[in-house]
N, C-alpha and C positions, 0 to 999 in steps of 0.2 A: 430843228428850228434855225432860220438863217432870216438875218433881217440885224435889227438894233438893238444890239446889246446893253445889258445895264453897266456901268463901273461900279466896282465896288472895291470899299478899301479896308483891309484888315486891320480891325488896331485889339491892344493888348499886350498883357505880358509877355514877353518873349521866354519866360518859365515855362510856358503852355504850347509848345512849339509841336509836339503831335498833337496837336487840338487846331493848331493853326492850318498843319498841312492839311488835317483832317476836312476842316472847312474850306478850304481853298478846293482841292479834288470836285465836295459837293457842290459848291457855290459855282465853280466852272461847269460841273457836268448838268445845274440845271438852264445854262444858257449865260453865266454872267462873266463878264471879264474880270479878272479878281485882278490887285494891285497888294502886294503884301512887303514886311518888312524883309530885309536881305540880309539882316546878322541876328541871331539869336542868342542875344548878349547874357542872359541868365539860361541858357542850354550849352554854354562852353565856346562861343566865340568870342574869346580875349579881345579880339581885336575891339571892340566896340568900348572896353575901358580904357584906350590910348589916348592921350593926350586930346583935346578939341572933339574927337568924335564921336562920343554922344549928344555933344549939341549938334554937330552937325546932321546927325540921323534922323534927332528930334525936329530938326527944324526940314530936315528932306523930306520924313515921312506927313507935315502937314503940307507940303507940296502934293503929295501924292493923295491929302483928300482933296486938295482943290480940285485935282482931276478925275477926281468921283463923283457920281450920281446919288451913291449914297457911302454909310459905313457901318462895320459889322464887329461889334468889341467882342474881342472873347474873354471873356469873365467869370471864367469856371471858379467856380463855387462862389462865385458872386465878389470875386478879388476885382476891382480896380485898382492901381496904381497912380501917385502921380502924374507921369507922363500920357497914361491914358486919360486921366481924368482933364486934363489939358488938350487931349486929341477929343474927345467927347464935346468939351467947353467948343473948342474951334468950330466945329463940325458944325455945332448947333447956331453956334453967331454967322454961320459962314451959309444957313439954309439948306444945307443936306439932312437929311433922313438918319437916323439912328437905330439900327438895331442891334440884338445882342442875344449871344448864345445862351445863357439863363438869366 
């Protein structure tokens, strides 16, 4: 398939980080550009409870649904989070599309 791709933005806990990759691989190999987070702050990257950034990530990753087509929460076992349910809010005042792995 070659032509226009969709954007799509991962959101979700970053606890579920093989569920992410998981869907990221699929979500690419059925034709979409996937846009995903870059620290997986509850799978052992420290870095993301340092000073300032997790605001900053929170507020980078609703950059990254602006530049979505749509978004794709991973909500295994039906967990939302604060920050997700904030990236959810956004998405939906912002007219993107919502879906979600269950």
């Amino acid at each position: 398939m070659v032509g226009k791709y969709k954007v799509i933005t991962l959101c979700g806990s970053t606890r579920f980080k093989d569920d992410f990759l998981n869907e990221q691989k699929r979500l690419t190999l059925e034709g979409n550009i996937v846009i995903s987070v870059g620290l997986f702050g509850h799978s052992g990257d420290d870095e993301v409870w340092t000073e300032n950034t997790k605001e900053m990530l929170d507020d980078m990753h609703k950059r990254k649904i602006d530049m979505a087509d749509e978004i794709f929460v991973i909500n295994k076992g039906g967990y939302i989070g604060s920050s997700t349910k904030s990236e959810i809010e956004y998405a939906a005042k912002t007219g993107k599309k919502v879906n979600y792995l269950e």
